[in-house]
C-alpha positions as CSV (number, residue, x, y, z in Angstrom):
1,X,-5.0,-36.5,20.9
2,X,-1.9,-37.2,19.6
3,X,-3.1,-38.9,16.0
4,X,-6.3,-39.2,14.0
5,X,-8.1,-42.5,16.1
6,X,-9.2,-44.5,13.0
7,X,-5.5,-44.5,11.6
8,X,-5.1,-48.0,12.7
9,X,-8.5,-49.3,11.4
10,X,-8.0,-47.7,8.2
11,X,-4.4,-49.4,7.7
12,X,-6.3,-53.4,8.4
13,X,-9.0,-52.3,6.2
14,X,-6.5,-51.4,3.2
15,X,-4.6,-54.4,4.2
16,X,-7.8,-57.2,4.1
17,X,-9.6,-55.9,1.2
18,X,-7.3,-53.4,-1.2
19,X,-10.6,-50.6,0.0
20,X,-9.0,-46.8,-0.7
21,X,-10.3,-44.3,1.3
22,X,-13.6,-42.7,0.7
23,X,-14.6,-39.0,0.5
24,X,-16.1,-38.9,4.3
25,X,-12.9,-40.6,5.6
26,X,-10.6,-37.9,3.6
27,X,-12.5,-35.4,5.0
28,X,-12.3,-36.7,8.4
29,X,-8.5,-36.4,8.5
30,X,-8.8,-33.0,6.7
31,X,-11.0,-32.3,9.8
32,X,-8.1,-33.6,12.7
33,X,-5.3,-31.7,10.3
34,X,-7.3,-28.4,10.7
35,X,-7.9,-29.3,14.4
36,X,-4.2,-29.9,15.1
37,X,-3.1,-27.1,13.3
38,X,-5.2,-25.1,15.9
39,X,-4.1,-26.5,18.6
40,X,-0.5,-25.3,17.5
41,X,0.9,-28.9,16.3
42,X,3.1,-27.9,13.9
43,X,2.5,-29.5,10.1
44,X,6.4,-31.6,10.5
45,X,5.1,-32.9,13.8
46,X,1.1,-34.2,12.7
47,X,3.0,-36.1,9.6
48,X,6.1,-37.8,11.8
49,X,3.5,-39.0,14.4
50,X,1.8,-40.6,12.1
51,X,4.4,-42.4,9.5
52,X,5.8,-43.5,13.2
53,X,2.3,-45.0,14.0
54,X,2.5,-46.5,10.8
55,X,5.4,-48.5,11.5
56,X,3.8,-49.9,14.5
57,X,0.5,-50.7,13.5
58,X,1.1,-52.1,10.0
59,X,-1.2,-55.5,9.9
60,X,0.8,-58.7,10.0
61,X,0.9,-61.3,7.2
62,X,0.3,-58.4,4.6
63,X,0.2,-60.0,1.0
64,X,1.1,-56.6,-0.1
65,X,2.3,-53.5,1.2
66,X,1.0,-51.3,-1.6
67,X,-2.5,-50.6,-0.8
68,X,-1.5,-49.8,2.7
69,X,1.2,-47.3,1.4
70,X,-1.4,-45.9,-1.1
71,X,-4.1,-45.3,2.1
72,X,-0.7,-44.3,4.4
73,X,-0.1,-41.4,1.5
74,X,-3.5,-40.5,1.0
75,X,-4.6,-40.1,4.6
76,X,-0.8,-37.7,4.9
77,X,-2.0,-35.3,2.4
78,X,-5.6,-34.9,3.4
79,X,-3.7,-34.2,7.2
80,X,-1.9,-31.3,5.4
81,X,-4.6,-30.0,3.1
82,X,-6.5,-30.0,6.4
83,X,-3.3,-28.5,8.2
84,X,-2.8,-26.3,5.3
85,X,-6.4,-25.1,5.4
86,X,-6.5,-23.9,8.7
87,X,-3.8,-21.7,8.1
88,X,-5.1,-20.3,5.3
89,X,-8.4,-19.2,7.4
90,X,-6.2,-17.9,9.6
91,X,-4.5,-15.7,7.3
92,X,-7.4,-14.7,6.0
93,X,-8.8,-13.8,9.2
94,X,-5.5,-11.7,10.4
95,X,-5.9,-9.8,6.7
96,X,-9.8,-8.7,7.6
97,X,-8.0,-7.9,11.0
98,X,-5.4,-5.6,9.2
99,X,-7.6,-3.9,6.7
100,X,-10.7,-3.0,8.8
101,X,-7.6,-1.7,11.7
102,X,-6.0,0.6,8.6
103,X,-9.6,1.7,7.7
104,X,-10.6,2.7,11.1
105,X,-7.0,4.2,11.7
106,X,-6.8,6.2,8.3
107,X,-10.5,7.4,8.7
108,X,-10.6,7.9,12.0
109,X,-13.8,6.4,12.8
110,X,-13.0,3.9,15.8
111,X,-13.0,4.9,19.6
112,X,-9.3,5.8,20.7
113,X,-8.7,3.0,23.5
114,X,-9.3,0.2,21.0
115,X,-7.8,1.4,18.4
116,X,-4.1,2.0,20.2
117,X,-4.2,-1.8,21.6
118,X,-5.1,-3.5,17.8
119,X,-2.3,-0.5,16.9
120,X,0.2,-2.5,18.5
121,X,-1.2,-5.8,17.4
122,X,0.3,-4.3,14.2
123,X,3.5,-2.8,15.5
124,X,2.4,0.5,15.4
125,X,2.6,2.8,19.4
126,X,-0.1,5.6,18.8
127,X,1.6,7.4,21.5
128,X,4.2,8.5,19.7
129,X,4.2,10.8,16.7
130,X,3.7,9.4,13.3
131,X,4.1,10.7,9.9
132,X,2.5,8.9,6.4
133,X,3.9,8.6,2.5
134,X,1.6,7.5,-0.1
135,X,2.3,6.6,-3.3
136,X,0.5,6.1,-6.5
137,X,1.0,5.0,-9.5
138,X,-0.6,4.4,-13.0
139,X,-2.7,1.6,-12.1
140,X,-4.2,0.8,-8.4
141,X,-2.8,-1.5,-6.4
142,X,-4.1,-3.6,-3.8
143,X,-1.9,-5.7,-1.0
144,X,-0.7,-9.0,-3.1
145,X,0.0,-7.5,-6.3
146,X,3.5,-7.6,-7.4
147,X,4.5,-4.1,-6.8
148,X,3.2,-3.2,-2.9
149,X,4.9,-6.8,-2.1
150,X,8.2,-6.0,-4.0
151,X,8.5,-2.5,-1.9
152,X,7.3,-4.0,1.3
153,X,10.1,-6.5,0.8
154,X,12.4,-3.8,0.2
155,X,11.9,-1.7,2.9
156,X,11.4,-4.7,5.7
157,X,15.1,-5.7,4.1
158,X,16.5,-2.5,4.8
159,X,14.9,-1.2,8.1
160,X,13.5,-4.6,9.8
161,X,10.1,-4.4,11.3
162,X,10.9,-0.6,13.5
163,X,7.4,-0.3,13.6
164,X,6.8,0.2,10.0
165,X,3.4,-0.3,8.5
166,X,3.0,-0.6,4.8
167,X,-0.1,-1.3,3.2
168,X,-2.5,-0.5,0.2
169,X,-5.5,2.0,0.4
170,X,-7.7,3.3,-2.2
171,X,-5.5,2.2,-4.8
172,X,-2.6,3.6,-3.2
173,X,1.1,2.4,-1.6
174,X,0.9,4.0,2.4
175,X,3.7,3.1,4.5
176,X,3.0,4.9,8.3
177,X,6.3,4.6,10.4
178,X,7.0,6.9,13.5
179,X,7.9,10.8,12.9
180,X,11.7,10.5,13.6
181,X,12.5,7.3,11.4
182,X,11.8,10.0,8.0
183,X,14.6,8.5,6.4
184,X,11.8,5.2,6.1
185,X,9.5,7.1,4.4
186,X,12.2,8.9,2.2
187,X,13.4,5.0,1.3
188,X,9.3,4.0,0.4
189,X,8.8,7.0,-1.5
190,X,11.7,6.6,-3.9
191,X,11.4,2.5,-4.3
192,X,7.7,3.2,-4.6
193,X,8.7,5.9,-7.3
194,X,11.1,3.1,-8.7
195,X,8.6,0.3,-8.7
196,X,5.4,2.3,-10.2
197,X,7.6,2.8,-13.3
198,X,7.3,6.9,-12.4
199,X,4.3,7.3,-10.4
200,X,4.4,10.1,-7.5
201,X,5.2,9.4,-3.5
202,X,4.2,12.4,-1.0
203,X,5.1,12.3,2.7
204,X,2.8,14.4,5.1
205,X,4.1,16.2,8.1
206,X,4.6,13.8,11.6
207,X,2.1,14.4,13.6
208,X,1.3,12.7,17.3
209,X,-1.5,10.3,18.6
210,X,-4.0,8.5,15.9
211,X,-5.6,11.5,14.7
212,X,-2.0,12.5,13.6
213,X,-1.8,9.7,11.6
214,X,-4.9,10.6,9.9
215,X,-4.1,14.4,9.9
216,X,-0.3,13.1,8.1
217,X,-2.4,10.9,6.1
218,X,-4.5,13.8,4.3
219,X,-1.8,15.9,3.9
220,X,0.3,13.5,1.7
221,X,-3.0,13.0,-0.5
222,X,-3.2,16.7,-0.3
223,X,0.1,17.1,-1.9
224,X,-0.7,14.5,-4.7
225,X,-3.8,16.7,-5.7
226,X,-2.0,19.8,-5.8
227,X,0.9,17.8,-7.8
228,X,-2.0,17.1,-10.2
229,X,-3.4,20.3,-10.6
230,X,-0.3,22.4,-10.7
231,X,2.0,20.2,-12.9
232,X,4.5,19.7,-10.3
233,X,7.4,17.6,-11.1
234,X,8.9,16.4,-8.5
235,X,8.4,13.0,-7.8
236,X,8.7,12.7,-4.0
237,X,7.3,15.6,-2.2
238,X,6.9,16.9,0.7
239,X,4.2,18.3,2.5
240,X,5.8,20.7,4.6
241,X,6.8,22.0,0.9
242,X,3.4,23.1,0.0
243,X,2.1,24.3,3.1
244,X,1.5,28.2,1.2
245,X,-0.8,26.4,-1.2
246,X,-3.7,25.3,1.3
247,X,-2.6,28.5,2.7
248,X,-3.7,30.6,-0.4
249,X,-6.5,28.9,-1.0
250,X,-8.1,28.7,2.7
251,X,-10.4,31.0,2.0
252,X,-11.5,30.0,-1.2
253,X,-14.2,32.8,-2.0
254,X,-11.4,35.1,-1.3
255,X,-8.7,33.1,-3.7
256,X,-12.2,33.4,-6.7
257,X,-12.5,36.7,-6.2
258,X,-9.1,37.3,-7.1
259,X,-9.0,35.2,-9.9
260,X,-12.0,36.4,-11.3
261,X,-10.8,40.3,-11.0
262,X,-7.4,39.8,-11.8
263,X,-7.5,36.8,-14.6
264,X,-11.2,37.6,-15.9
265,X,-10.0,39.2,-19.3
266,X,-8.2,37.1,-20.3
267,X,-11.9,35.4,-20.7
268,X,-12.2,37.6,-24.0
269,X,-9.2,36.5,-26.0
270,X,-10.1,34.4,-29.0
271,X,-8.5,31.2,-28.4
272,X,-9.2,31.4,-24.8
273,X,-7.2,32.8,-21.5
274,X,-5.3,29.1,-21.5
275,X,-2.4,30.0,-23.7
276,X,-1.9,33.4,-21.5
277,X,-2.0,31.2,-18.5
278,X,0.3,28.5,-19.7
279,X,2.4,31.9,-20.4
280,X,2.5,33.2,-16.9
281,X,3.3,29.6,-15.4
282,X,6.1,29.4,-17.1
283,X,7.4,32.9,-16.6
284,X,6.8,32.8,-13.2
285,X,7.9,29.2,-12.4
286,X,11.4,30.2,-14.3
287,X,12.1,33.1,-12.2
288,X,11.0,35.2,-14.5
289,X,14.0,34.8,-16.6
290,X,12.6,35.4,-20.3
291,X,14.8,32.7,-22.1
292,X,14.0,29.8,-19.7
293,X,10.5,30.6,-19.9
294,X,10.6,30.8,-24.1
295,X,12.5,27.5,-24.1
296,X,10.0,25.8,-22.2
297,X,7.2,27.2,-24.3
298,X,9.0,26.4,-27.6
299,X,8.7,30.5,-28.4
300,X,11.0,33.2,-29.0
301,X,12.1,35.4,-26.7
302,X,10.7,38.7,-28.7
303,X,7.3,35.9,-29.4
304,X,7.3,35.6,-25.0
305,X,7.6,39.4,-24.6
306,X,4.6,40.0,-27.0
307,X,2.7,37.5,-25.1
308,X,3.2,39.3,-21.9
309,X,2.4,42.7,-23.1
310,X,-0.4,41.5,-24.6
311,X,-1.0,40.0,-21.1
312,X,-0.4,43.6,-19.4
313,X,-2.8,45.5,-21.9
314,X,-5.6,42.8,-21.0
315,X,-5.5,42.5,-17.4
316,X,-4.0,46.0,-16.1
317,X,-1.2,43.9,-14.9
318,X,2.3,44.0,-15.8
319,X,4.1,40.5,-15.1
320,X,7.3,41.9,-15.3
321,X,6.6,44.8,-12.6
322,X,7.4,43.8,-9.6
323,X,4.9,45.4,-7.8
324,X,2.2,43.5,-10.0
325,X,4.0,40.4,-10.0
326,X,2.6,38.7,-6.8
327,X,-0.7,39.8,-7.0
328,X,-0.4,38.1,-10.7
329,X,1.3,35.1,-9.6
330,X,-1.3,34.3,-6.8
331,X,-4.1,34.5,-9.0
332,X,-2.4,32.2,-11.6
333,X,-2.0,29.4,-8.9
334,X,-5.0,30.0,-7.5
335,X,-6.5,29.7,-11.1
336,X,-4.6,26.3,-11.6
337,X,-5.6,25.2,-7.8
338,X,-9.4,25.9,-8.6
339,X,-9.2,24.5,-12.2
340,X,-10.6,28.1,-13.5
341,X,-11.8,29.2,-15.9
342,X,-13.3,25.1,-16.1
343,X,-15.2,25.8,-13.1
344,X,-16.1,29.4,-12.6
345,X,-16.9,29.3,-9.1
Protein backbone atom coordinates (compact mmCIF):
# COMPACT_ATOMS: atom_id res chain seq x y z
CA UNK A 1 0.00 0.00 0.00
CA UNK A 2 1.37 2.78 -1.56
CA UNK A 3 -0.75 5.67 0.58
CA UNK A 4 -2.97 5.83 3.67
CA UNK A 5 -6.70 4.48 1.86
CA UNK A 6 -8.96 7.14 3.46
CA UNK A 7 -6.77 10.04 2.06
CA UNK A 8 -9.23 10.68 -0.65
CA UNK A 9 -12.33 10.48 1.70
CA UNK A 10 -10.82 12.66 4.11
CA UNK A 11 -9.95 15.50 1.32
CA UNK A 12 -14.23 15.45 0.14
CA UNK A 13 -15.11 15.47 3.69
CA UNK A 14 -12.87 18.71 4.45
CA UNK A 15 -14.03 20.02 1.22
CA UNK A 16 -18.23 19.53 1.93
CA UNK A 17 -18.36 20.44 5.40
CA UNK A 18 -14.99 22.51 6.70
CA UNK A 19 -14.80 18.95 9.32
CA UNK A 20 -10.80 18.82 10.65
CA UNK A 21 -9.60 15.71 11.43
CA UNK A 22 -10.42 14.01 14.65
CA UNK A 23 -8.07 12.25 17.19
CA UNK A 24 -8.86 8.56 15.86
CA UNK A 25 -8.24 9.65 12.25
CA UNK A 26 -4.70 11.38 13.33
CA UNK A 27 -3.89 8.42 14.94
CA UNK A 28 -4.78 6.28 12.03
CA UNK A 29 -2.24 8.04 9.76
CA UNK A 30 0.30 8.04 12.74
CA UNK A 31 -0.49 4.23 12.59
CA UNK A 32 0.28 3.90 8.33
CA UNK A 33 3.45 6.39 9.02
CA UNK A 34 4.84 3.88 11.66
CA UNK A 35 3.82 0.98 9.26
CA UNK A 36 5.68 2.53 6.27
CA UNK A 37 8.54 3.40 8.07
CA UNK A 38 8.79 -0.42 8.68
CA UNK A 39 8.39 -1.47 5.73
CA UNK A 40 11.52 0.70 4.69
CA UNK A 41 9.54 3.64 2.85
CA UNK A 42 11.64 6.33 3.50
CA UNK A 43 10.01 9.55 5.41
CA UNK A 44 10.78 11.98 1.69
CA UNK A 45 8.90 9.18 -0.17
CA UNK A 46 5.53 8.58 2.33
CA UNK A 47 5.18 12.65 2.12
CA UNK A 48 5.74 13.08 -1.96
CA UNK A 49 3.23 10.26 -2.52
CA UNK A 50 0.89 11.83 -0.85
CA UNK A 51 1.01 15.79 -1.75
CA UNK A 52 1.03 13.99 -5.36
CA UNK A 53 -2.33 12.13 -4.49
CA UNK A 54 -3.35 15.38 -3.32
CA UNK A 55 -3.17 16.97 -6.57
CA UNK A 56 -5.17 14.38 -8.08
CA UNK A 57 -7.88 13.84 -5.86
CA UNK A 58 -8.66 17.41 -4.74
CA UNK A 59 -12.80 17.61 -4.94
CA UNK A 60 -14.01 19.68 -7.81
CA UNK A 61 -16.12 22.86 -7.42
CA UNK A 62 -14.15 23.56 -4.06
CA UNK A 63 -15.55 27.01 -2.52
CA UNK A 64 -12.33 27.04 -0.79
CA UNK A 65 -9.19 25.40 -0.79
CA UNK A 66 -8.22 26.19 2.86
CA UNK A 67 -9.78 23.58 4.84
CA UNK A 68 -8.56 21.01 2.48
CA UNK A 69 -4.96 22.40 2.82
CA UNK A 70 -5.45 22.60 6.69
CA UNK A 71 -6.64 18.53 6.64
CA UNK A 72 -3.67 17.97 3.60
CA UNK A 73 -1.07 19.50 6.46
CA UNK A 74 -2.47 17.88 9.35
CA UNK A 75 -2.80 14.41 7.93
CA UNK A 76 1.43 15.14 6.62
CA UNK A 77 2.57 15.59 10.05
CA UNK A 78 0.70 12.90 11.90
CA UNK A 79 2.48 10.56 8.76
CA UNK A 80 5.83 11.78 10.13
CA UNK A 81 5.20 11.80 13.88
CA UNK A 82 4.03 8.22 12.97
CA UNK A 83 7.15 7.83 10.62
CA UNK A 84 9.24 9.51 13.21
CA UNK A 85 7.93 7.31 15.92
CA UNK A 86 8.84 4.19 14.52
CA UNK A 87 12.27 5.12 14.33
CA UNK A 88 12.50 6.23 17.59
CA UNK A 89 11.34 2.52 18.85
CA UNK A 90 13.82 1.34 16.74
CA UNK A 91 16.58 3.17 18.21
CA UNK A 92 15.56 2.46 21.32
CA UNK A 93 15.45 -1.11 20.61
CA UNK A 94 19.15 -1.18 18.90
CA UNK A 95 20.38 0.78 22.33
CA UNK A 96 18.80 -2.19 24.68
CA UNK A 97 20.59 -4.35 21.94
CA UNK A 98 23.99 -2.53 22.56
CA UNK A 99 23.93 -2.17 26.23
CA UNK A 100 22.75 -5.70 27.34
CA UNK A 101 25.72 -7.02 24.25
CA UNK A 102 28.47 -4.58 26.29
CA UNK A 103 27.15 -6.04 29.62
CA UNK A 104 27.30 -9.59 28.65
CA UNK A 105 30.78 -8.87 26.81
CA UNK A 106 32.42 -6.89 29.76
CA UNK A 107 31.06 -9.47 32.37
CA UNK A 108 31.46 -12.20 30.63
CA UNK A 109 28.33 -13.91 31.38
CA UNK A 110 26.86 -14.94 27.81
CA UNK A 111 27.73 -18.34 25.97
CA UNK A 112 30.67 -17.68 23.43
CA UNK A 113 28.94 -18.54 19.97
CA UNK A 114 26.30 -15.90 20.51
CA UNK A 115 28.14 -13.54 21.75
CA UNK A 116 30.95 -13.34 18.67
CA UNK A 117 27.87 -13.08 16.07
CA UNK A 118 25.91 -9.93 18.08
CA UNK A 119 29.95 -8.89 18.37
CA UNK A 120 29.93 -8.19 14.90
CA UNK A 121 26.52 -6.80 14.79
CA UNK A 122 28.60 -4.13 16.58
CA UNK A 123 31.70 -4.13 14.56
CA UNK A 124 33.72 -5.81 16.88
CA UNK A 125 35.69 -9.67 15.46
CA UNK A 126 36.19 -11.60 18.80
CA UNK A 127 38.69 -13.62 17.03
CA UNK A 128 41.16 -11.25 17.05
CA UNK A 129 42.91 -9.83 20.05
CA UNK A 130 41.48 -6.79 21.74
CA UNK A 131 42.66 -4.45 24.24
CA UNK A 132 40.24 -1.85 26.52
CA UNK A 133 40.81 2.09 27.85
CA UNK A 134 38.52 3.46 30.33
CA UNK A 135 38.25 6.60 31.46
CA UNK A 136 36.62 8.38 34.29
CA UNK A 137 36.12 11.48 35.30
CA UNK A 138 34.60 13.65 38.16
CA UNK A 139 31.06 12.99 37.52
CA UNK A 140 29.55 9.58 35.74
CA UNK A 141 28.66 9.55 32.54
CA UNK A 142 26.22 7.66 30.75
CA UNK A 143 25.95 7.33 26.65
CA UNK A 144 24.05 10.82 25.54
CA UNK A 145 25.67 13.08 27.81
CA UNK A 146 27.70 15.70 26.30
CA UNK A 147 31.13 14.44 27.01
CA UNK A 148 31.03 10.35 25.85
CA UNK A 149 29.22 11.94 22.57
CA UNK A 150 31.91 14.76 22.07
CA UNK A 151 34.82 11.93 22.31
CA UNK A 152 32.97 9.44 20.35
CA UNK A 153 32.68 12.06 17.66
CA UNK A 154 36.27 12.65 17.98
CA UNK A 155 37.64 9.53 17.60
CA UNK A 156 35.03 8.15 14.75
CA UNK A 157 36.42 11.62 12.96
CA UNK A 158 39.82 10.59 13.25
CA UNK A 159 39.90 6.74 12.88
CA UNK A 160 36.39 6.00 10.96
CA UNK A 161 34.46 3.06 12.26
CA UNK A 162 38.01 0.25 12.32
CA UNK A 163 36.07 -1.69 14.53
CA UNK A 164 36.10 0.71 17.32
CA UNK A 165 33.51 0.43 20.14
CA UNK A 166 33.04 3.22 22.48
CA UNK A 167 30.61 3.28 25.11
CA UNK A 168 29.69 4.16 28.76
CA UNK A 169 29.77 1.61 31.74
CA UNK A 170 29.44 2.03 35.31
CA UNK A 171 29.91 5.54 35.06
CA UNK A 172 32.80 5.30 32.94
CA UNK A 173 34.19 6.23 29.07
CA UNK A 174 35.32 2.38 27.50
CA UNK A 175 36.38 2.45 24.11
CA UNK A 176 37.37 -1.55 23.03
CA UNK A 177 39.28 -1.45 19.60
CA UNK A 178 41.52 -4.39 18.38
CA UNK A 179 45.16 -5.00 20.10
CA UNK A 180 47.25 -3.50 17.14
CA UNK A 181 45.16 -0.25 16.43
CA UNK A 182 46.84 1.15 20.32
CA UNK A 183 47.36 4.36 18.81
CA UNK A 184 42.99 4.39 19.12
CA UNK A 185 43.08 3.92 22.51
CA UNK A 186 46.15 6.26 23.08
CA UNK A 187 43.83 9.03 20.93
CA UNK A 188 40.49 8.12 23.54
CA UNK A 189 42.56 8.25 26.51
CA UNK A 190 43.94 11.69 25.99
CA UNK A 191 40.53 13.39 24.44
CA UNK A 192 38.81 11.58 27.27
CA UNK A 193 41.52 13.17 29.66
CA UNK A 194 40.78 16.52 27.61
CA UNK A 195 37.07 16.34 27.82
CA UNK A 196 36.68 15.12 31.68
CA UNK A 197 38.38 18.53 32.50
CA UNK A 198 41.46 16.15 34.14
CA UNK A 199 39.89 12.91 34.91
CA UNK A 200 42.16 9.68 34.47
CA UNK A 201 42.19 7.15 31.22
CA UNK A 202 43.98 3.55 31.70
CA UNK A 203 44.52 1.14 28.84
CA UNK A 204 44.78 -2.63 29.78
CA UNK A 205 47.02 -5.05 28.02
CA UNK A 206 45.46 -6.66 24.42
CA UNK A 207 44.39 -9.71 24.99
CA UNK A 208 42.65 -12.41 22.40
CA UNK A 209 39.05 -13.90 22.16
CA UNK A 210 36.04 -12.37 24.49
CA UNK A 211 37.42 -13.30 27.63
CA UNK A 212 40.41 -11.02 26.59
CA UNK A 213 38.24 -8.29 26.35
CA UNK A 214 37.02 -8.85 29.71
CA UNK A 215 40.59 -9.77 31.10
CA UNK A 216 41.85 -6.02 29.18
CA UNK A 217 38.75 -4.70 30.71
CA UNK A 218 39.72 -5.43 34.47
CA UNK A 219 43.06 -4.52 34.16
CA UNK A 220 42.50 -0.90 32.95
CA UNK A 221 40.00 -0.58 36.13
CA UNK A 222 42.87 -2.18 37.97
CA UNK A 223 45.13 0.52 37.15
CA UNK A 224 42.54 3.32 38.06
CA UNK A 225 42.41 1.77 41.68
CA UNK A 226 45.95 1.56 42.14
CA UNK A 227 46.12 5.32 40.57
CA UNK A 228 43.73 5.98 43.52
CA UNK A 229 45.45 4.49 46.19
CA UNK A 230 49.02 5.33 45.39
CA UNK A 231 48.61 9.00 44.21
CA UNK A 232 49.79 8.33 40.88
CA UNK A 233 49.94 11.14 38.52
CA UNK A 234 49.92 10.31 35.37
CA UNK A 235 46.94 10.81 33.59
CA UNK A 236 46.92 8.00 30.93
CA UNK A 237 48.40 4.86 32.07
CA UNK A 238 49.16 1.91 31.22
CA UNK A 239 48.67 -1.39 32.43
CA UNK A 240 51.57 -3.18 31.32
CA UNK A 241 53.14 -0.23 33.65
CA UNK A 242 51.93 -1.56 36.83
CA UNK A 243 52.14 -5.13 36.28
CA UNK A 244 54.83 -5.32 39.78
CA UNK A 245 51.96 -3.92 41.77
CA UNK A 246 49.30 -6.94 41.51
CA UNK A 247 52.51 -8.68 41.54
CA UNK A 248 53.49 -7.51 45.14
CA UNK A 249 50.33 -7.83 46.40
CA UNK A 250 49.26 -11.46 45.02
CA UNK A 251 49.73 -12.89 47.94
CA UNK A 252 48.17 -10.56 50.16
CA UNK A 253 48.72 -12.25 53.75
CA UNK A 254 52.28 -12.30 52.72
CA UNK A 255 52.34 -8.30 51.51
CA UNK A 256 50.37 -7.80 55.58
CA UNK A 257 52.75 -9.56 57.15
CA UNK A 258 55.35 -7.44 55.91
CA UNK A 259 53.75 -4.40 56.49
CA UNK A 260 52.84 -5.21 59.81
CA UNK A 261 56.61 -6.32 60.79
CA UNK A 262 58.35 -3.78 58.95
CA UNK A 263 55.89 -0.52 59.30
CA UNK A 264 54.16 -1.62 62.74
CA UNK A 265 56.19 1.04 64.89
CA UNK A 266 55.59 3.50 63.38
CA UNK A 267 52.02 2.65 65.04
CA UNK A 268 53.48 4.26 68.28
CA UNK A 269 54.41 7.70 67.18
CA UNK A 270 52.19 10.41 68.50
CA UNK A 271 50.65 11.92 65.66
CA UNK A 272 50.45 8.68 63.97
CA UNK A 273 52.81 6.55 61.36
CA UNK A 274 51.08 8.77 58.40
CA UNK A 275 53.55 11.64 58.43
CA UNK A 276 56.54 8.93 58.45
CA UNK A 277 54.78 7.33 55.58
CA UNK A 278 54.04 10.42 53.49
CA UNK A 279 58.04 10.70 54.36
CA UNK A 280 59.15 7.56 52.76
CA UNK A 281 56.86 8.12 49.59
CA UNK A 282 58.40 10.89 48.82
CA UNK A 283 61.93 9.78 49.42
CA UNK A 284 61.53 6.89 47.64
CA UNK A 285 59.34 8.12 44.75
CA UNK A 286 62.30 11.01 44.17
CA UNK A 287 64.99 8.61 43.89
CA UNK A 288 65.94 9.12 47.01
CA UNK A 289 67.50 12.32 46.21
CA UNK A 290 67.03 14.34 49.72
CA UNK A 291 66.25 17.89 48.09
CA UNK A 292 63.48 16.63 45.68
CA UNK A 293 61.97 14.73 48.42
CA UNK A 294 62.13 18.06 51.06
CA UNK A 295 60.69 20.19 48.23
CA UNK A 296 57.86 18.15 47.79
CA UNK A 297 57.22 17.93 51.50
CA UNK A 298 57.64 21.66 52.04
CA UNK A 299 60.70 20.70 54.66
CA UNK A 300 64.20 21.27 54.95
CA UNK A 301 66.64 19.14 53.98
CA UNK A 302 68.35 18.86 57.66
CA UNK A 303 64.04 18.69 58.83
CA UNK A 304 63.91 15.37 56.03
CA UNK A 305 67.07 13.80 57.35
CA UNK A 306 65.65 14.02 61.02
CA UNK A 307 62.53 12.46 59.76
CA UNK A 308 64.36 9.53 58.35
CA UNK A 309 66.54 8.82 61.28
CA UNK A 310 63.81 9.03 63.36
CA UNK A 311 62.30 6.59 60.84
CA UNK A 312 65.54 4.15 61.20
CA UNK A 313 65.52 4.29 65.06
CA UNK A 314 61.65 3.19 64.95
CA UNK A 315 61.57 0.56 62.55
CA UNK A 316 65.24 -1.04 62.51
CA UNK A 317 65.34 0.15 59.02
CA UNK A 318 67.53 2.53 57.53
CA UNK A 319 65.85 4.20 54.23
CA UNK A 320 68.93 5.38 53.04
CA UNK A 321 70.82 1.86 53.28
CA UNK A 322 70.62 0.23 50.37
CA UNK A 323 70.35 -3.06 51.65
CA UNK A 324 67.19 -1.91 53.71
CA UNK A 325 65.80 0.17 51.09
CA UNK A 326 63.69 -2.40 49.18
CA UNK A 327 62.48 -4.29 51.91
CA UNK A 328 61.31 -0.61 53.09
CA UNK A 329 59.97 0.50 49.92
CA UNK A 330 57.80 -2.64 49.40
CA UNK A 331 56.19 -2.39 52.59
CA UNK A 332 55.35 1.28 51.98
CA UNK A 333 53.50 0.42 48.72
CA UNK A 334 52.16 -2.34 50.02
CA UNK A 335 50.89 -0.11 52.99
CA UNK A 336 49.37 2.43 50.41
CA UNK A 337 47.96 -0.61 48.22
CA UNK A 338 46.14 -2.12 51.39
CA UNK A 339 45.07 1.29 52.79
CA UNK A 340 47.10 0.32 56.26
CA UNK A 341 47.15 1.18 58.98
CA UNK A 342 43.04 2.18 57.99
CA UNK A 343 42.44 -1.43 57.67
CA UNK A 344 44.71 -3.58 59.71
CA UNK A 345 44.23 -6.74 57.98
Amino acid sequence: MQTFAGFNALLAAAAATGRALDETEVEQLRSFGEQSAADGVALRTLVVRHLALTRTAWPAQTPSADQILVTVQRAVEALCEGHERAQQVAVRHQEAARREFIDDLLFGRSELGPLVERAERFGLRLSLAHAVAVAEGPTPYVEGDPVPRAVEKTVTLRFGERSILLTTKDGRLVCIAPGYQRDVLTYFAKHAYDRTDGGRAAIGRPHSGAAGVVHSYNEALQALRLADRLDLEDPVLHAADLLVYPVLTRDREAMAELVRTTLGPLLKTRNGPQPHLDTLTAYFDSGCVNTQAARHLNLSVRALAYRLERIHQLTGSDPTDPRHRYALQTAVIGARILNWPEQKR
